[in-house]
Chimera marker file (.cmm) of the C-alpha trace (Angstrom):
<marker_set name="trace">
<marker id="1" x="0.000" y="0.000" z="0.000" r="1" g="1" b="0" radius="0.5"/>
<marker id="2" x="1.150" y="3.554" z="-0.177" r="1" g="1" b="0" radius="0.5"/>
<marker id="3" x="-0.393" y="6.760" z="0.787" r="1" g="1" b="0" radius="0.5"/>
<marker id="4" x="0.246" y="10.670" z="1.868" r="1" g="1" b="0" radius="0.5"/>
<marker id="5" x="-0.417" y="12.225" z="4.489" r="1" g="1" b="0" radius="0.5"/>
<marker id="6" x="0.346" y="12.065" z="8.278" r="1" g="1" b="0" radius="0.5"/>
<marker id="7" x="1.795" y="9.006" z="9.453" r="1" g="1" b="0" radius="0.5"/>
<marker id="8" x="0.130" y="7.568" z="12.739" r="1" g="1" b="0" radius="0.5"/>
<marker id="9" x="2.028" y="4.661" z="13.811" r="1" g="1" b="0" radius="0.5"/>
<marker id="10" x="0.209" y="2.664" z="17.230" r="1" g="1" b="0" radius="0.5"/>
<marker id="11" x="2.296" y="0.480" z="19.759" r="1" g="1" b="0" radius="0.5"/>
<marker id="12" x="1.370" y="-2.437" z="19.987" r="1" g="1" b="0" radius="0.5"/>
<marker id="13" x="-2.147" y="-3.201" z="21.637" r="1" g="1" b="0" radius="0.5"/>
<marker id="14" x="-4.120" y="-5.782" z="23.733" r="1" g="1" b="0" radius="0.5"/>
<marker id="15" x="-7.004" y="-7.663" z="24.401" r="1" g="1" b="0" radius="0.5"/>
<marker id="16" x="-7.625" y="-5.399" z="27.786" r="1" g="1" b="0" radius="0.5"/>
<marker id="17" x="-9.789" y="-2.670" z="28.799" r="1" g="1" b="0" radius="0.5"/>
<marker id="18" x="-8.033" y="0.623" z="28.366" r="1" g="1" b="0" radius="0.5"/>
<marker id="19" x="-9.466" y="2.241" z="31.312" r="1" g="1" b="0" radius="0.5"/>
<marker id="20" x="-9.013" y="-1.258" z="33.809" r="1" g="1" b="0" radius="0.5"/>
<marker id="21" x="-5.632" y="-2.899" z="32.645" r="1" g="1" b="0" radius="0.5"/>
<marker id="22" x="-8.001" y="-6.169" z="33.092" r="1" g="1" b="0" radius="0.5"/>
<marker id="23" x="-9.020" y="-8.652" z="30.616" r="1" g="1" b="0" radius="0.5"/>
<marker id="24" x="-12.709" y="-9.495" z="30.389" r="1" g="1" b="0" radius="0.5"/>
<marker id="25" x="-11.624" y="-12.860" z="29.085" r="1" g="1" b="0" radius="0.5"/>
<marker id="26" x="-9.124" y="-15.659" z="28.093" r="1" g="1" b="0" radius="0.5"/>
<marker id="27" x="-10.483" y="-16.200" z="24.775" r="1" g="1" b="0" radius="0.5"/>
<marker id="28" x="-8.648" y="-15.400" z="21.770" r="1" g="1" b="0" radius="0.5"/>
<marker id="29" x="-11.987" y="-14.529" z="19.872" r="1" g="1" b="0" radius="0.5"/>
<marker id="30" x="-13.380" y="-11.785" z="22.548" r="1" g="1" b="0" radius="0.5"/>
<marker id="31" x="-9.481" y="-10.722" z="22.966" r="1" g="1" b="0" radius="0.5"/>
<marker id="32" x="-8.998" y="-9.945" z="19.273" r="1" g="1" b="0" radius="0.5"/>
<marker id="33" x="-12.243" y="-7.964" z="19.315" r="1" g="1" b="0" radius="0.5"/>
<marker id="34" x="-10.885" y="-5.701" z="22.211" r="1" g="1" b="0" radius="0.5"/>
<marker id="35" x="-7.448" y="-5.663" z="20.892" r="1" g="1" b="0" radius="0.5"/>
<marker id="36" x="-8.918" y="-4.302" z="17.384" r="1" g="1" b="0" radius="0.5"/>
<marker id="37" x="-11.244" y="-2.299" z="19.456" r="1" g="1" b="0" radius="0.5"/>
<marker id="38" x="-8.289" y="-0.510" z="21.245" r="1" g="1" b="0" radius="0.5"/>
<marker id="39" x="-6.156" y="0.091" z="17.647" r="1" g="1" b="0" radius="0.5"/>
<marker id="40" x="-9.188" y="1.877" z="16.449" r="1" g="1" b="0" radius="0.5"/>
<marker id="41" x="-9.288" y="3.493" z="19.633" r="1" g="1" b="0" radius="0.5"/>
<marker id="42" x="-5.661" y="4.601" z="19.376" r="1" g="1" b="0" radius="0.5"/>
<marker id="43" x="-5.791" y="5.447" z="15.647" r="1" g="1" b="0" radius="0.5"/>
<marker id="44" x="-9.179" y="7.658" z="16.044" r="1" g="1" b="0" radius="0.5"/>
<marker id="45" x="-7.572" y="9.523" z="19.205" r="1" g="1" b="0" radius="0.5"/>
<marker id="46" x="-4.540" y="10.680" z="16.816" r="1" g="1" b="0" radius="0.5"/>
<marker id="47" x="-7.202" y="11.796" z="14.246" r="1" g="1" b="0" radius="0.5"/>
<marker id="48" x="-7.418" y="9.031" z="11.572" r="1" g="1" b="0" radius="0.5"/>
<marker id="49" x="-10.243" y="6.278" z="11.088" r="1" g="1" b="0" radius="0.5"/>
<marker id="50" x="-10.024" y="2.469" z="10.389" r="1" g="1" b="0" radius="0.5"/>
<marker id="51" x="-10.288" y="3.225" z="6.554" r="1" g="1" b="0" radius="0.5"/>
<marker id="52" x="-7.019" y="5.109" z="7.106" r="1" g="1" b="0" radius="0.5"/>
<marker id="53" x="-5.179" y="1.961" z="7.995" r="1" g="1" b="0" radius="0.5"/>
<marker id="54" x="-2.084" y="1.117" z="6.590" r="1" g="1" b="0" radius="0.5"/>
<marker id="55" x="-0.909" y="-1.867" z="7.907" r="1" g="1" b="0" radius="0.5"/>
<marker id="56" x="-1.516" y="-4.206" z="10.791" r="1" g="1" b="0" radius="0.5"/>
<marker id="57" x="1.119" y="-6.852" z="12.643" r="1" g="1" b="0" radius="0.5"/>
<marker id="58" x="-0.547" y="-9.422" z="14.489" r="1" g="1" b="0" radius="0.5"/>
<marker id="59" x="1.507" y="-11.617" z="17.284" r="1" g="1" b="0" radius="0.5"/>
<marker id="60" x="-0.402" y="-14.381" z="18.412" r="1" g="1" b="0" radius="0.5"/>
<marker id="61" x="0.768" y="-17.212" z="20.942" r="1" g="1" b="0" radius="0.5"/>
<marker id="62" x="-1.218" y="-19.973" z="19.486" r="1" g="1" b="0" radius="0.5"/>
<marker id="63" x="-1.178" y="-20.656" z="15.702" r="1" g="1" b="0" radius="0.5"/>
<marker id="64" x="-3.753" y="-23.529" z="16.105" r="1" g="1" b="0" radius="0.5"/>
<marker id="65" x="-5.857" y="-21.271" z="17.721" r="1" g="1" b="0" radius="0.5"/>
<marker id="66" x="-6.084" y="-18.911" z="15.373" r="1" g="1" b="0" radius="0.5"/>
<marker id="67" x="-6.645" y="-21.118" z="12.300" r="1" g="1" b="0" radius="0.5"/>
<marker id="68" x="-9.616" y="-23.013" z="14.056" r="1" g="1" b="0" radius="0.5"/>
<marker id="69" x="-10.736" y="-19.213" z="15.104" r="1" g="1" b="0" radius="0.5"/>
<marker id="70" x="-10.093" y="-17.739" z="11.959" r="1" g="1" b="0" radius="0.5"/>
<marker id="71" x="-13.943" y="-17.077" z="10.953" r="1" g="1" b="0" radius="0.5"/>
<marker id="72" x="-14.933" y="-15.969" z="14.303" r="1" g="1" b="0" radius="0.5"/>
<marker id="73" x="-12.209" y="-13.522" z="14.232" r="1" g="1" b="0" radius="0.5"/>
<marker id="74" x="-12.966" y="-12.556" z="10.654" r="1" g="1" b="0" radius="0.5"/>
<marker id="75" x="-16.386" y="-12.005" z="12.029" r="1" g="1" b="0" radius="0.5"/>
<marker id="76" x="-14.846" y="-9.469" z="14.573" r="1" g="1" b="0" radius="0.5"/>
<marker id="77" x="-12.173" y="-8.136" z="12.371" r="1" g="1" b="0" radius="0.5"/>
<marker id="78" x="-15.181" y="-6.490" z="9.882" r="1" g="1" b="0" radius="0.5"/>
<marker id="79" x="-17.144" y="-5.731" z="13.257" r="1" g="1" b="0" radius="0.5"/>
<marker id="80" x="-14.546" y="-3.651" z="14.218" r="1" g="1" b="0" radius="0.5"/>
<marker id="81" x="-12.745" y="-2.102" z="11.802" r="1" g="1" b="0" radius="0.5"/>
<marker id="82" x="-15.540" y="-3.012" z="8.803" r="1" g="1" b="0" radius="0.5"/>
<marker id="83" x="-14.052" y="-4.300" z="5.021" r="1" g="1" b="0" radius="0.5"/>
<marker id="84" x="-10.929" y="-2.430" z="5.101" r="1" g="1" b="0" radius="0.5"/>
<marker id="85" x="-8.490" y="-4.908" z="4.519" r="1" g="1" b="0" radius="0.5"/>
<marker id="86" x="-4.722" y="-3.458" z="4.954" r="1" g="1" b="0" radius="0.5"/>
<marker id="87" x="-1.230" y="-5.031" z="4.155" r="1" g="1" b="0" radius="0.5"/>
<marker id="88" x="-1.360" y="-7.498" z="7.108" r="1" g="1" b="0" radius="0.5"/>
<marker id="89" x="1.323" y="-10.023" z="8.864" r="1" g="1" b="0" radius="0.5"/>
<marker id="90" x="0.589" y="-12.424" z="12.057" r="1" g="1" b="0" radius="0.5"/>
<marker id="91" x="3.691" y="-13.649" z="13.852" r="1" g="1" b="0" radius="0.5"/>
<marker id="92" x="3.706" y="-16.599" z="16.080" r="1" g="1" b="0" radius="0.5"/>
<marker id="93" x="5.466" y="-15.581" z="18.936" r="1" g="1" b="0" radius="0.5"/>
<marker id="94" x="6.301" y="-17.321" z="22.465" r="1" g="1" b="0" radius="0.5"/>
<marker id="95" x="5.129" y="-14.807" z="24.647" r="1" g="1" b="0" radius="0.5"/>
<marker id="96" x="4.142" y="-11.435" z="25.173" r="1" g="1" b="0" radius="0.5"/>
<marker id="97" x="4.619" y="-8.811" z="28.264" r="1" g="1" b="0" radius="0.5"/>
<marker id="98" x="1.450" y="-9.109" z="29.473" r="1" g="1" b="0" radius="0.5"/>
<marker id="99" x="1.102" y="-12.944" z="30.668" r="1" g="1" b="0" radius="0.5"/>
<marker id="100" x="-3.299" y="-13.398" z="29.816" r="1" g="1" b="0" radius="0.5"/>
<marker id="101" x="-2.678" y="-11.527" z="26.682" r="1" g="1" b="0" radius="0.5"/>
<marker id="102" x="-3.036" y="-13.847" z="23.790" r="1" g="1" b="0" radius="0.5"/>
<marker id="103" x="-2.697" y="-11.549" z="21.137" r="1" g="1" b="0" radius="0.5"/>
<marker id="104" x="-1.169" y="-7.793" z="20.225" r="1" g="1" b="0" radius="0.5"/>
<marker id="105" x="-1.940" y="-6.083" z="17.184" r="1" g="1" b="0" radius="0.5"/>
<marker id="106" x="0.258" y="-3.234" z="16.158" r="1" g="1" b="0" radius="0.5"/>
<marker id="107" x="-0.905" y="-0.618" z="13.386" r="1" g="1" b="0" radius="0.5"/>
<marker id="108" x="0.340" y="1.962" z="10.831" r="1" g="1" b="0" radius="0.5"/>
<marker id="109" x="-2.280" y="4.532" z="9.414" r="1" g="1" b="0" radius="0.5"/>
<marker id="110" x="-1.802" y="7.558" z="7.219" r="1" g="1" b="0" radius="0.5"/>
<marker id="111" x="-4.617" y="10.582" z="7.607" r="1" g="1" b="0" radius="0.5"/>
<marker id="112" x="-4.432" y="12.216" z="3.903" r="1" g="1" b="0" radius="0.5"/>
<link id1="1" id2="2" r="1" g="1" b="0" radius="0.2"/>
<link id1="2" id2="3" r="1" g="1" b="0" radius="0.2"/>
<link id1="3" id2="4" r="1" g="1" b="0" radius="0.2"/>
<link id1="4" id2="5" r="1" g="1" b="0" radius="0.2"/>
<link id1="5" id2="6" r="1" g="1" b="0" radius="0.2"/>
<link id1="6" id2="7" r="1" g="1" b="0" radius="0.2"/>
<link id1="7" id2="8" r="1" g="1" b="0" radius="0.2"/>
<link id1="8" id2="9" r="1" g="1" b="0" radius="0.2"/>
<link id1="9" id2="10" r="1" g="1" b="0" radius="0.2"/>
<link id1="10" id2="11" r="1" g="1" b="0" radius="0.2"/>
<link id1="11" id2="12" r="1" g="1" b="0" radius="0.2"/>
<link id1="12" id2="13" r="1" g="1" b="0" radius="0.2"/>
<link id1="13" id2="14" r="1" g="1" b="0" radius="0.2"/>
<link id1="14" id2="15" r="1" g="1" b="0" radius="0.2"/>
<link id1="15" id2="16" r="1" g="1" b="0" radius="0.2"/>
<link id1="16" id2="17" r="1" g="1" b="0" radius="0.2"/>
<link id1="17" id2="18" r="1" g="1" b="0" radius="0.2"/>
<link id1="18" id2="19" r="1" g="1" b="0" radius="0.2"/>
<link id1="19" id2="20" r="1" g="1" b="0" radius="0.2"/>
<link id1="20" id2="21" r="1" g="1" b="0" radius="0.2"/>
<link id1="21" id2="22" r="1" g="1" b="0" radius="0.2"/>
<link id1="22" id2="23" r="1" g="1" b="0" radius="0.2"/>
<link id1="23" id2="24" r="1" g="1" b="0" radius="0.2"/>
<link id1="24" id2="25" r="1" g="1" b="0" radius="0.2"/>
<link id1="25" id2="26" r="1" g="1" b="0" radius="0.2"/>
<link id1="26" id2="27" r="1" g="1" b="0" radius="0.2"/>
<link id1="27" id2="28" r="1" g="1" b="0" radius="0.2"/>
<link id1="28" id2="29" r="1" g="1" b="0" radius="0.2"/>
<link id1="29" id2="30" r="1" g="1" b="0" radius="0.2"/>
<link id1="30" id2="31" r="1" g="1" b="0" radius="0.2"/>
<link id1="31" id2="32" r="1" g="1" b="0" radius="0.2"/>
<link id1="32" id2="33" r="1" g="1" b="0" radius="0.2"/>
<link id1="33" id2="34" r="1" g="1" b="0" radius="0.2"/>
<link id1="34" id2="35" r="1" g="1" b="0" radius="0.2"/>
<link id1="35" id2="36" r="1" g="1" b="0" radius="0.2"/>
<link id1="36" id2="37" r="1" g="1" b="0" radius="0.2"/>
<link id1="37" id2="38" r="1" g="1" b="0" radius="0.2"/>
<link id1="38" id2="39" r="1" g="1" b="0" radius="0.2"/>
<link id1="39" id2="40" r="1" g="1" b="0" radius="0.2"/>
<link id1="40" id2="41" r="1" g="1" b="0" radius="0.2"/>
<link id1="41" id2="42" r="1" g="1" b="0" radius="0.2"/>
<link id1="42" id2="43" r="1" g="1" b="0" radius="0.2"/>
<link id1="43" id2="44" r="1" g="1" b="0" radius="0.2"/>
<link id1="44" id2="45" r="1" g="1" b="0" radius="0.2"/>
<link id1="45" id2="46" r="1" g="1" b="0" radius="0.2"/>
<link id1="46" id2="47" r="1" g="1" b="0" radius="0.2"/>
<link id1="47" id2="48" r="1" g="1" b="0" radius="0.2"/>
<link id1="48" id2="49" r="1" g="1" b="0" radius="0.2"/>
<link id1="49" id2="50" r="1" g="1" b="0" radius="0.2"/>
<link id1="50" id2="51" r="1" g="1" b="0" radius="0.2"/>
<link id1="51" id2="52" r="1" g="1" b="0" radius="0.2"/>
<link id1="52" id2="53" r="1" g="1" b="0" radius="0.2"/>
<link id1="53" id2="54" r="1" g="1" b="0" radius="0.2"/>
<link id1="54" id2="55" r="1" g="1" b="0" radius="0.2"/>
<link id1="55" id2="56" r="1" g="1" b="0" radius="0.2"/>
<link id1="56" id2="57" r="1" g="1" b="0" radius="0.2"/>
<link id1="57" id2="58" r="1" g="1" b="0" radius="0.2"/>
<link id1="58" id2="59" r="1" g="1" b="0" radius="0.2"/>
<link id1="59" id2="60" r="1" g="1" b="0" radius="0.2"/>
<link id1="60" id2="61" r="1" g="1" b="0" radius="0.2"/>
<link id1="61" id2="62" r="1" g="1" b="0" radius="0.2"/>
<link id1="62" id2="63" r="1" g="1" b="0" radius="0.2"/>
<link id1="63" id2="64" r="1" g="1" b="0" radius="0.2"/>
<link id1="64" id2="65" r="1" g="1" b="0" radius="0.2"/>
<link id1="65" id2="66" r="1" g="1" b="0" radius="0.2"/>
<link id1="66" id2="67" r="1" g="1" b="0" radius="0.2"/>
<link id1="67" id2="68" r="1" g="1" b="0" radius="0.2"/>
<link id1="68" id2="69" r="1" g="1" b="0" radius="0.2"/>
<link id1="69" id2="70" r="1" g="1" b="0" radius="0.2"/>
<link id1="70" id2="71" r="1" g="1" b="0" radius="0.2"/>
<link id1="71" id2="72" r="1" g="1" b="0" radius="0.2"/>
<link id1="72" id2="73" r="1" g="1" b="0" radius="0.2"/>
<link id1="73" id2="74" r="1" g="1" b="0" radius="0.2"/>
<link id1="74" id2="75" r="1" g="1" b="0" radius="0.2"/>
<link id1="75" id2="76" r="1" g="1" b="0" radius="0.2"/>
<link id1="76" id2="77" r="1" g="1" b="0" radius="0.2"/>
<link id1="77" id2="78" r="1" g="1" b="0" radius="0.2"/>
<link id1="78" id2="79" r="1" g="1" b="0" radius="0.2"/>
<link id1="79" id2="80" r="1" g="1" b="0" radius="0.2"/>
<link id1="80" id2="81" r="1" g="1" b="0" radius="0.2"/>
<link id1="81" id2="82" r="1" g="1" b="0" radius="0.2"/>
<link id1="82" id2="83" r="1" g="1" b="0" radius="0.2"/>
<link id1="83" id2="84" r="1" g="1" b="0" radius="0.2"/>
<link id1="84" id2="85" r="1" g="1" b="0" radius="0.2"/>
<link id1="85" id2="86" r="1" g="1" b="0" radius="0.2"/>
<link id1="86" id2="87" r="1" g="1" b="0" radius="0.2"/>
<link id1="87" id2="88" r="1" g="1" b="0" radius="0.2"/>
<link id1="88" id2="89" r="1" g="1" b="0" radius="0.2"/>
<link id1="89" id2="90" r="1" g="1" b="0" radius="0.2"/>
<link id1="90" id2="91" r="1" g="1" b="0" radius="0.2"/>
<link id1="91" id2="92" r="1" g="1" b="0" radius="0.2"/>
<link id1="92" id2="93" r="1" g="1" b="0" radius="0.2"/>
<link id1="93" id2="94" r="1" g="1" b="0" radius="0.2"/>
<link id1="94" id2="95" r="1" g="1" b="0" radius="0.2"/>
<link id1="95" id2="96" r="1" g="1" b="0" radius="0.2"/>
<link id1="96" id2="97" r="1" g="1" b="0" radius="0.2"/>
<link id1="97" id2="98" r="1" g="1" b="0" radius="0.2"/>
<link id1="98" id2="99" r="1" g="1" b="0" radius="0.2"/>
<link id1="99" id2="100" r="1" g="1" b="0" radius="0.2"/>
<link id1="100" id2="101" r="1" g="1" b="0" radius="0.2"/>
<link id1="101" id2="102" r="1" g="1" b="0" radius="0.2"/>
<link id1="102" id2="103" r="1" g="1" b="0" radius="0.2"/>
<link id1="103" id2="104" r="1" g="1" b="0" radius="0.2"/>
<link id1="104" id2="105" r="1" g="1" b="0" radius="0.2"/>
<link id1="105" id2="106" r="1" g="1" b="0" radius="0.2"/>
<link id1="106" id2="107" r="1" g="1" b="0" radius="0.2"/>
<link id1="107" id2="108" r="1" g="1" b="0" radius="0.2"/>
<link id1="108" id2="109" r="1" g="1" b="0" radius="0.2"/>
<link id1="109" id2="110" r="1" g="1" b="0" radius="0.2"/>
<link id1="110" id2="111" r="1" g="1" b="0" radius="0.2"/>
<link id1="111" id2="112" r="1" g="1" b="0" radius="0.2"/>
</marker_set>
């Protein structure tokens, strides 16, 4: 993809609530909604919307998971952010900071 315009660039977020630090759950399904929910969040608090995104790098703990998930999450990925689709990568990774989280979602958008 390529684009101009101001560069928003998110660190990496979670399956948490923003205002808690606490997960609602240990699924992978509910924590990829919140996680997307919270890169919106991110990206529409420095200006831009979900059609303005870029790029998105998934790291997920469980690749097994995520394949048998994969339509649920779908489900939740157009919920969320609707039928954008960006460049996209998911990395299988062996942990992550935050021990319940099961997946972070990092994202690159650019506002024209």
């Amino acid at each position: 993809m390529t684009g101009r315009g101001r560069v928003i660039v998110t660190a990496g977020q979670i399956g948490w609530d923003p205002r808690t630090n606490e997960f609602a759950s240990d699924d992978l399904v509910q924590q990829v909604r919140q996680t997307l929910a919270n890169v919106v969040s991110a990206v529409r608090a420095a200006g831009g919307e979900p059609r303005h995104i870029v790029r998105l790098t998934w790291y997920i703990l469980d690749r097994d998971a995520y394949v048998t998930h994969r339509r649920d999450i779908g489900s939740a990925y157009r919920e969320i952010v609707g039928a954008h689709y960006p460049a996209m990568a998911v990395l299988v990774v062996a942990g992550l900071v935050e021990k319940r989280a099961l997946v972070e979602i990092e994202a690159t958008a650019i506002v024209p």
